[in-house]
OpenMM code with the backbone's topology and positions (N, CA, C; nanometers):
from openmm import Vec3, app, unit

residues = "UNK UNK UNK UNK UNK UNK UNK UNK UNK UNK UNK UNK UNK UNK UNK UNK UNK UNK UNK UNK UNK UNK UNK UNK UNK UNK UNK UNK UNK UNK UNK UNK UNK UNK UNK UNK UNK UNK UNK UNK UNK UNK UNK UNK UNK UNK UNK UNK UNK UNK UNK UNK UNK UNK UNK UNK UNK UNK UNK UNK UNK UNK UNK UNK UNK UNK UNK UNK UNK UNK UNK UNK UNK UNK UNK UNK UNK UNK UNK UNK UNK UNK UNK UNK UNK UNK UNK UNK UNK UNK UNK UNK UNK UNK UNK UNK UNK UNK UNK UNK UNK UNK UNK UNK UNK UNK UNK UNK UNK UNK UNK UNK UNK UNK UNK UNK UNK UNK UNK UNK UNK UNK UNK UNK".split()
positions = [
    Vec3(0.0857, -0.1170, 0.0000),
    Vec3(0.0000, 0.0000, 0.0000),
    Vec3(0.0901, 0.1230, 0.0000),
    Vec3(0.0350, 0.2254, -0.1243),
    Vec3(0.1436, 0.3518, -0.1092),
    Vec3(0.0810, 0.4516, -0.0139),
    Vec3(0.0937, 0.5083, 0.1062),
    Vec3(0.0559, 0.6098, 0.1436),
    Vec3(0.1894, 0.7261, 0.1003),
    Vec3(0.0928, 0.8864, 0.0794),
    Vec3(0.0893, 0.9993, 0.1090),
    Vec3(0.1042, 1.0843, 0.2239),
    Vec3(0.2004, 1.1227, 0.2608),
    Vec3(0.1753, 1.1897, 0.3681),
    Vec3(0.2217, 1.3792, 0.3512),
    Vec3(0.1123, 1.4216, 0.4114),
    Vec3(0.1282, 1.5309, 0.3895),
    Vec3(0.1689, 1.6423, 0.4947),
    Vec3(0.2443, 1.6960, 0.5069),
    Vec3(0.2725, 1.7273, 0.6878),
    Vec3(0.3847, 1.8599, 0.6634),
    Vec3(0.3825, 1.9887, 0.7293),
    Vec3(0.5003, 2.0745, 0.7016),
    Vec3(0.5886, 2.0416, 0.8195),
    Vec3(0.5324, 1.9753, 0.9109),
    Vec3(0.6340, 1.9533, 1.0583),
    Vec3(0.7331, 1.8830, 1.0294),
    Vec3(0.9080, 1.8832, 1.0305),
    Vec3(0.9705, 1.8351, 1.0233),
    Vec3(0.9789, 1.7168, 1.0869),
    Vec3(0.9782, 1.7435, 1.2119),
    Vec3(1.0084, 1.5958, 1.3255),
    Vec3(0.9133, 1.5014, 1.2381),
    Vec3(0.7681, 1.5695, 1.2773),
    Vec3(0.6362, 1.4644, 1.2508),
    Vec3(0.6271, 1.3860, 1.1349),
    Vec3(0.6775, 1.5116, 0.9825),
    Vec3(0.6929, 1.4183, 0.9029),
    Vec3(0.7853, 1.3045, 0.9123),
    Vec3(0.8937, 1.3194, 0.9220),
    Vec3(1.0161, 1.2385, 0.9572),
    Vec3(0.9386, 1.0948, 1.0453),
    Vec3(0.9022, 1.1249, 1.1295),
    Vec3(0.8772, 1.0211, 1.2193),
    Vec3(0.7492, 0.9266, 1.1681),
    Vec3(0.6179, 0.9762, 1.0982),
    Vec3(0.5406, 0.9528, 0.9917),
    Vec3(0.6105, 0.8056, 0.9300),
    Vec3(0.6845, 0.9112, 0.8002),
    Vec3(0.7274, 0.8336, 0.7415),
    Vec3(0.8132, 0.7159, 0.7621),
    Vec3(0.8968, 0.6766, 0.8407),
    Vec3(0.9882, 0.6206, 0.8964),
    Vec3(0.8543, 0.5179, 0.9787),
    Vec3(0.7650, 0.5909, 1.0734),
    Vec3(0.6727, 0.4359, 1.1441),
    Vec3(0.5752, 0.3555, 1.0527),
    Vec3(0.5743, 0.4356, 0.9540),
    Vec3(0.4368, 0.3875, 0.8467),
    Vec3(0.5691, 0.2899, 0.7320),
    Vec3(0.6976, 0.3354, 0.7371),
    Vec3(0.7663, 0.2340, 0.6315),
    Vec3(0.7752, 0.1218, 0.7091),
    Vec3(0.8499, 0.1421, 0.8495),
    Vec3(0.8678, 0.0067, 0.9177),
    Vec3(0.7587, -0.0736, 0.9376),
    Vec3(0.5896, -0.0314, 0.9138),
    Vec3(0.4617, -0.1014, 0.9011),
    Vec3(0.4574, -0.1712, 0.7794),
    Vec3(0.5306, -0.1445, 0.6834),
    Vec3(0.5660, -0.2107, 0.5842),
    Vec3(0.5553, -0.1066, 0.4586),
    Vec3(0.4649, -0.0118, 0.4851),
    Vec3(0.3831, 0.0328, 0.3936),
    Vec3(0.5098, 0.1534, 0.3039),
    Vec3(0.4990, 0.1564, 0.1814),
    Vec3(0.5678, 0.2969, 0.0746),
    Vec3(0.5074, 0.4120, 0.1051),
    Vec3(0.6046, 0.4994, 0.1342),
    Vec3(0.5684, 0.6495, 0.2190),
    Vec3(0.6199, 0.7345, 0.1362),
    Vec3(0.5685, 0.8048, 0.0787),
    Vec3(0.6162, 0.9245, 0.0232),
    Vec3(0.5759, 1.0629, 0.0921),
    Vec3(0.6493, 1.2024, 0.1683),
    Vec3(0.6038, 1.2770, 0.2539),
    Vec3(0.6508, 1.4324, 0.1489),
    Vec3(0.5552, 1.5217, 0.1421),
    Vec3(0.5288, 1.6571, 0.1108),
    Vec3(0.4954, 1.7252, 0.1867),
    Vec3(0.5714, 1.8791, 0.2041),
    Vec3(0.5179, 1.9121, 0.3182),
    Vec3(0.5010, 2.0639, 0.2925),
    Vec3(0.4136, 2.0491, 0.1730),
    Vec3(0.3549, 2.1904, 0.1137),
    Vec3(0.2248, 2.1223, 0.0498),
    Vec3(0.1195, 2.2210, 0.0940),
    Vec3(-0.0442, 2.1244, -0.0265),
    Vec3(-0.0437, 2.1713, -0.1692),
    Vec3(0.0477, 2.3143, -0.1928),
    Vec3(0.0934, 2.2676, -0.3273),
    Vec3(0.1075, 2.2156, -0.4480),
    Vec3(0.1988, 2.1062, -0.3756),
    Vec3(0.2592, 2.0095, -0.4352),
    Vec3(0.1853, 1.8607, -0.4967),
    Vec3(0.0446, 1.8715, -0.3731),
    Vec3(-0.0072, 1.7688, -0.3628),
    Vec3(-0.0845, 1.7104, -0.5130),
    Vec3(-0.1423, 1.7864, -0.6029),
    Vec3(-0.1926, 1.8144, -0.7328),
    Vec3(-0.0929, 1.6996, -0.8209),
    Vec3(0.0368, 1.7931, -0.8046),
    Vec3(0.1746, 1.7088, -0.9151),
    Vec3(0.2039, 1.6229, -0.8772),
    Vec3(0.1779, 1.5321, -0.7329),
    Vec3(0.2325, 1.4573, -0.6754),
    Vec3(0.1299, 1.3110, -0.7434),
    Vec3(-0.0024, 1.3225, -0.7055),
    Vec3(-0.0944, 1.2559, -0.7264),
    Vec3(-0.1422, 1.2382, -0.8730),
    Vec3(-0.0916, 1.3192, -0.9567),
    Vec3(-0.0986, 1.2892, -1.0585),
    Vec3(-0.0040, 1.1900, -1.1474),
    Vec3(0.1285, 1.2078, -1.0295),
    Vec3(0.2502, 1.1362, -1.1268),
    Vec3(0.2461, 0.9257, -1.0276),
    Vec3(0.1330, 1.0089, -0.9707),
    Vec3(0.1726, 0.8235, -0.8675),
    Vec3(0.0046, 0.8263, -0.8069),
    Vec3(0.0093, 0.6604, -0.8567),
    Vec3(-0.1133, 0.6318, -0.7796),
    Vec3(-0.0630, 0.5937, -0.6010),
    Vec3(-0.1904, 0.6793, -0.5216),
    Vec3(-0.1763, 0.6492, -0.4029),
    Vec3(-0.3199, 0.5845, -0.3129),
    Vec3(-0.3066, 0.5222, -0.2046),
    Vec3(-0.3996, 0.4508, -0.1807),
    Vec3(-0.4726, 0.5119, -0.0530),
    Vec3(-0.3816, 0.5933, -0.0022),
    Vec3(-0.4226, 0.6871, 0.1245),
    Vec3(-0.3212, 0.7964, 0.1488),
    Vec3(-0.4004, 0.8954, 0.1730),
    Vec3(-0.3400, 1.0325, 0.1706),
    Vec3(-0.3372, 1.0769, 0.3067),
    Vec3(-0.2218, 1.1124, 0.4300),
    Vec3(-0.2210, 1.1617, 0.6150),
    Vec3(-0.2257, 1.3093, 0.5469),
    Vec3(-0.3150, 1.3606, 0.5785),
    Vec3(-0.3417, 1.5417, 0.5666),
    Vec3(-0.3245, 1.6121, 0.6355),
    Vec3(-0.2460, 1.6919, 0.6370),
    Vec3(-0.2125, 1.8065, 0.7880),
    Vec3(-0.3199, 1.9346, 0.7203),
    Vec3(-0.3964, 1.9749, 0.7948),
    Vec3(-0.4792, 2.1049, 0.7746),
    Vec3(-0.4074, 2.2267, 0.7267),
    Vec3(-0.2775, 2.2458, 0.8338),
    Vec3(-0.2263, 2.3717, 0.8369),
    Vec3(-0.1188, 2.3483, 0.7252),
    Vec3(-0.1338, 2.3906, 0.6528),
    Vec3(0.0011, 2.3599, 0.5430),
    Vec3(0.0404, 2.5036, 0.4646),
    Vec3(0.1696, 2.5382, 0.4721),
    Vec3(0.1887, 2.6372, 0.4163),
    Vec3(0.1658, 2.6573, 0.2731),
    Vec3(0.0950, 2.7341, 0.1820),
    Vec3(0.0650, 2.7237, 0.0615),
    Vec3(-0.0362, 2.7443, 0.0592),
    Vec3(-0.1090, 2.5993, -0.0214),
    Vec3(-0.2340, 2.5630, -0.0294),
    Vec3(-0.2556, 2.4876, 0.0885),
    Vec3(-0.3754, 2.5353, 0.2238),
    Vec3(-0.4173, 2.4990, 0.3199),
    Vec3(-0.4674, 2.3589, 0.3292),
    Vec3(-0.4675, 2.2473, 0.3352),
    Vec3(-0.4855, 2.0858, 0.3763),
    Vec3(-0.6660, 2.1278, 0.3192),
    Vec3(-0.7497, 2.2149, 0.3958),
    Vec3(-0.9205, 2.1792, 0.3664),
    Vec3(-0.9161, 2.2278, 0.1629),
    Vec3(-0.8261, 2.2900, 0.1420),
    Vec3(-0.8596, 2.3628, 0.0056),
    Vec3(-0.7985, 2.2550, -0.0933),
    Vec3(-0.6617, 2.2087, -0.0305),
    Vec3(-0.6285, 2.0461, -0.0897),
    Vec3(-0.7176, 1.9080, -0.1245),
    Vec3(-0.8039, 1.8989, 0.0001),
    Vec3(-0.9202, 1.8352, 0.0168),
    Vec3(-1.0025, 1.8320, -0.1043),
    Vec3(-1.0773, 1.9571, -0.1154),
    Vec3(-1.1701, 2.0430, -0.1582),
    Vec3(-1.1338, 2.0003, -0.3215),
    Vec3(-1.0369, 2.0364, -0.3867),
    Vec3(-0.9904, 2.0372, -0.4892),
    Vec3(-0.9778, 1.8800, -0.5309),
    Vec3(-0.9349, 1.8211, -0.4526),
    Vec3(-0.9792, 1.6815, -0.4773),
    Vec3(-1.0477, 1.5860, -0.5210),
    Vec3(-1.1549, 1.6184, -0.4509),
    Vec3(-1.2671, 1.5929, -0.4292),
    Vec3(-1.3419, 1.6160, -0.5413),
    Vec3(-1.3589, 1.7518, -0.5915),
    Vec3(-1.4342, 1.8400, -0.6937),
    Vec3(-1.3083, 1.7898, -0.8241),
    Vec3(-1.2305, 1.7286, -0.7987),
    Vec3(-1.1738, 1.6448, -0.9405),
    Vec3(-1.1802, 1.5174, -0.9785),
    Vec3(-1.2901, 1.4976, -0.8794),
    Vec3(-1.3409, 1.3162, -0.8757),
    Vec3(-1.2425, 1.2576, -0.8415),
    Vec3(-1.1101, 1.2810, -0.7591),
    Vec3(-1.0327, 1.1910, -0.6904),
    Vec3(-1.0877, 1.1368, -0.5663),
    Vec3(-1.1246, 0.9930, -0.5707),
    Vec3(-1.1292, 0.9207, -0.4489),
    Vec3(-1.0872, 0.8801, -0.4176),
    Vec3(-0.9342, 0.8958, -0.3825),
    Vec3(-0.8161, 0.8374, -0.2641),
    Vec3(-0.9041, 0.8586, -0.1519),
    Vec3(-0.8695, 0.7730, -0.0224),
    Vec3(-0.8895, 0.7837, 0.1016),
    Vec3(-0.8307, 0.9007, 0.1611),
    Vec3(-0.8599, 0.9753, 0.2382),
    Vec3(-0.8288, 1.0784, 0.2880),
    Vec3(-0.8241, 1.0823, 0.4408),
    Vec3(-0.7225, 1.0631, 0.5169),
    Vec3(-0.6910, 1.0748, 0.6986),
    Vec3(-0.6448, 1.2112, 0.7251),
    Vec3(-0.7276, 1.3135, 0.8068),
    Vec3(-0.6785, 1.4280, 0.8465),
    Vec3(-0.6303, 1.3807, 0.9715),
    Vec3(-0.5065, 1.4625, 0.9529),
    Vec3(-0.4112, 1.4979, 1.0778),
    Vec3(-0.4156, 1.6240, 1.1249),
    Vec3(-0.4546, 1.6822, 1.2289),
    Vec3(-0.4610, 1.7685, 1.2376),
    Vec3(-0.4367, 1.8324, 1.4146),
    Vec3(-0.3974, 1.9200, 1.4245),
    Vec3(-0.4265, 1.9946, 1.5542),
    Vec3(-0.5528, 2.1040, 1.5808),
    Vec3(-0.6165, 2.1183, 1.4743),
    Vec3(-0.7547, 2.1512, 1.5033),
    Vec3(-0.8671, 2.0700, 1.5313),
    Vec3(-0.9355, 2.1114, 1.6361),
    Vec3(-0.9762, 1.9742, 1.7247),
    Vec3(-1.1290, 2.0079, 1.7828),
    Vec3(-1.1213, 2.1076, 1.7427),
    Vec3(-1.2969, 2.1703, 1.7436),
    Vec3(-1.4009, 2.1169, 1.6954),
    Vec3(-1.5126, 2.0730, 1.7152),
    Vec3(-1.6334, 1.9840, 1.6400),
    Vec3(-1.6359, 2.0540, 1.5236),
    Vec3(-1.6337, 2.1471, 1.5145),
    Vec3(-1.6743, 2.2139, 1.3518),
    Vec3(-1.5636, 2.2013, 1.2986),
    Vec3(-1.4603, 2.1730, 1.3162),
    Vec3(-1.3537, 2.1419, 1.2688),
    Vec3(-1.3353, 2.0380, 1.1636),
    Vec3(-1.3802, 1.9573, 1.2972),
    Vec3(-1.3570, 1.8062, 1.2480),
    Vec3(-1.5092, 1.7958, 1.1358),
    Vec3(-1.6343, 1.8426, 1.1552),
    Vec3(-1.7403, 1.8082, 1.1050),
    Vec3(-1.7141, 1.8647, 0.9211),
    Vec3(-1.6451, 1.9854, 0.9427),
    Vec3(-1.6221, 2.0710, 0.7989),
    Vec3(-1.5064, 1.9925, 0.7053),
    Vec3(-1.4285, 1.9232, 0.8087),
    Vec3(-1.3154, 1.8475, 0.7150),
    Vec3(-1.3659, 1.7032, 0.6826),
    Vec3(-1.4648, 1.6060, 0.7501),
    Vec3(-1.5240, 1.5105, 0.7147),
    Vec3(-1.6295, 1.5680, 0.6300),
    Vec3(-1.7016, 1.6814, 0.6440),
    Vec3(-1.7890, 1.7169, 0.5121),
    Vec3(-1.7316, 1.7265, 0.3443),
    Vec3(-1.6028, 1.8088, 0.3475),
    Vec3(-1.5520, 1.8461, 0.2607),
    Vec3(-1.4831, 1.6941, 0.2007),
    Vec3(-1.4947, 1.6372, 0.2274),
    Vec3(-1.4509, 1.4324, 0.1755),
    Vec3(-1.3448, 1.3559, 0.2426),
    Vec3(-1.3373, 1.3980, 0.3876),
    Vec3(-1.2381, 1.3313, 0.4517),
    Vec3(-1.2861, 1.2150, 0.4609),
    Vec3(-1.2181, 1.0857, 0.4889),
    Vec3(-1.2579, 0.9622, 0.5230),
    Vec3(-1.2361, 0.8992, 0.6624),
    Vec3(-1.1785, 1.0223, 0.7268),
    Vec3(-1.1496, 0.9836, 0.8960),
    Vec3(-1.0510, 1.1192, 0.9400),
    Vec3(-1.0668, 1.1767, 1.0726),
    Vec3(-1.0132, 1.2399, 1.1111),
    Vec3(-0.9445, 1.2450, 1.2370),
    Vec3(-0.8466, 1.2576, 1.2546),
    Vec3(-0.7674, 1.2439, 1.3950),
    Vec3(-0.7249, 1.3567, 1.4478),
    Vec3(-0.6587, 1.3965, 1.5764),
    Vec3(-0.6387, 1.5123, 1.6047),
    Vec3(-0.5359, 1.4962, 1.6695),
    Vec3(-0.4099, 1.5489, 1.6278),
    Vec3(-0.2540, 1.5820, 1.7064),
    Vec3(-0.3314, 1.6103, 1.8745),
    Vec3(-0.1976, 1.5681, 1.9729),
    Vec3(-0.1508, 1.4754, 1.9306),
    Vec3(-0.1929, 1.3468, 1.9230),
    Vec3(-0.1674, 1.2737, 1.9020),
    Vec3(-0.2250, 1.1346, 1.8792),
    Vec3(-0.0688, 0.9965, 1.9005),
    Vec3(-0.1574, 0.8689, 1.8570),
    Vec3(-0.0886, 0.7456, 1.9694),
    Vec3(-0.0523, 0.6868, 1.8021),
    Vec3(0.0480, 0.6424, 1.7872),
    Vec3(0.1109, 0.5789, 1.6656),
    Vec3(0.0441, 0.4721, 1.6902),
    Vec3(-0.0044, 0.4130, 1.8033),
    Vec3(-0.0415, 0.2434, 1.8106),
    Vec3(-0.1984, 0.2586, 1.6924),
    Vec3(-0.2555, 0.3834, 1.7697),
    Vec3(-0.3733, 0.4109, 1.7007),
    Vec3(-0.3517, 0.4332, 1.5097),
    Vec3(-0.3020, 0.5422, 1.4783),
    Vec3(-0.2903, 0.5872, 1.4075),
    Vec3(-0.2512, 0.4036, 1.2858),
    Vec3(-0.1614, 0.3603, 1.3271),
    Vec3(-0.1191, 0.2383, 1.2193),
    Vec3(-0.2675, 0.1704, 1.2412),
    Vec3(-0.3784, 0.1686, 1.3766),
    Vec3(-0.4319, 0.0770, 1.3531),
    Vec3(-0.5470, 0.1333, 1.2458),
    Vec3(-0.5857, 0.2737, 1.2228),
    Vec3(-0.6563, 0.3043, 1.1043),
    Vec3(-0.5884, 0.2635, 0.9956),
    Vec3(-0.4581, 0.3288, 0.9718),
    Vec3(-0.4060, 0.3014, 0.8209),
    Vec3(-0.4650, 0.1201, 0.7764),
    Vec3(-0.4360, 0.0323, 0.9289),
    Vec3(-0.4530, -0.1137, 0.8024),
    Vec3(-0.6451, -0.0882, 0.8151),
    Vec3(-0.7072, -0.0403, 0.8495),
    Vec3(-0.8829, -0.0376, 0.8500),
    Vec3(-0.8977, 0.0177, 0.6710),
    Vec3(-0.7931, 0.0872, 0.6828),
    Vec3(-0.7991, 0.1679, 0.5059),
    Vec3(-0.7788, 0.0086, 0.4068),
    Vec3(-0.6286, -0.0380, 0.4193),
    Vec3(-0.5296, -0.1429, 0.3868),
    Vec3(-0.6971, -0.2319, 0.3730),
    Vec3(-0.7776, -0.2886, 0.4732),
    Vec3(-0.8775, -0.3520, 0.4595),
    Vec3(-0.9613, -0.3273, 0.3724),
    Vec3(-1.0577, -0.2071, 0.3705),
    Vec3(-1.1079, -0.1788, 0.2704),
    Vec3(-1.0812, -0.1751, 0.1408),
    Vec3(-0.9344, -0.1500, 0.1380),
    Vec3(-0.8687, -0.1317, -0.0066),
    Vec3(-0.8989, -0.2638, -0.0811),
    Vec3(-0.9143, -0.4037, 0.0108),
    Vec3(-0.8873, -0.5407, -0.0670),
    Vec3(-1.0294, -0.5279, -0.0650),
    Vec3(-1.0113, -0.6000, -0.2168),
    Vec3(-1.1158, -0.6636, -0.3426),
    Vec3(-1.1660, -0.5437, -0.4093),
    Vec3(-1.1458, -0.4077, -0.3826),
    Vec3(-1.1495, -0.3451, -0.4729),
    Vec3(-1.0521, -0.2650, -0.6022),
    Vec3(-1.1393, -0.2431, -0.6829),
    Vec3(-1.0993, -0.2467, -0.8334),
    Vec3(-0.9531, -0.1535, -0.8404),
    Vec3(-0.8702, -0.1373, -0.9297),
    Vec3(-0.7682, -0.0026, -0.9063),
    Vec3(-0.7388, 0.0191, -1.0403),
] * unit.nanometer
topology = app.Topology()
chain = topology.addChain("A")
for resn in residues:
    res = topology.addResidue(resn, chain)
    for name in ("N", "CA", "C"):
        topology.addAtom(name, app.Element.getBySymbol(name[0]), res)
């Protein structure tokens, strides 16, 4: 499974990527939303970790754009905004699960394989 991770935090990305490879899984980490457009276009991905706050293009407008381009990758917000409307506006806008910094790596790998699950028997 290729995950995406999207994150401007140095440590976090770093550490991201590095617990999600040793899970087995191909990590590729950006840490501008940007980027995210050229990224997804040049590689199929199977789940996308979204940081909200992203310098550039903001994580909900990344979303947004997504979404409204008929991309249905899975989508996990990461986030430190943690407010119900928060969370309700980023699962509206096509998130597929949302978490809130900080958070427990035990947790976090155990969504990624709930994704990994769903992913089997469907089409690609």
């Amino acid at each position: 499974m290729r995950v995406l991770v999207i994150e401007d935090d140095t440590t976090l990305g770093h550490a991201l990527r590095e617990f999600l490879g040793d899970q087995g899984y191909a990590v590729d980490w950006l840490k501008e939303g940007d980027c995210v457009e050229s990224a997804i276009a040049g590689q199929d991905y199977d789940l996308l970790l979204l940081d909200l706050n992203l310098p550039g293009l903001p994580g909900l407008e990344v979303l947004r754009r997504l979404r409204a381009a008929g991309n249905q990758v899975p989508v996990l917000i990461l986030t430190a905004r943690d407010g119900l409307e928060d969370r309700v506006t980023g699962l509206d806008a096509g998130a597929d699960d949302y978490v809130t910094k900080p958070f427990e790596l035990p947790e976090l790998a155990a969504r990624v394989r709930a994704f990994a699950r769903r992913r089997v028997g469907t089409a690609r």
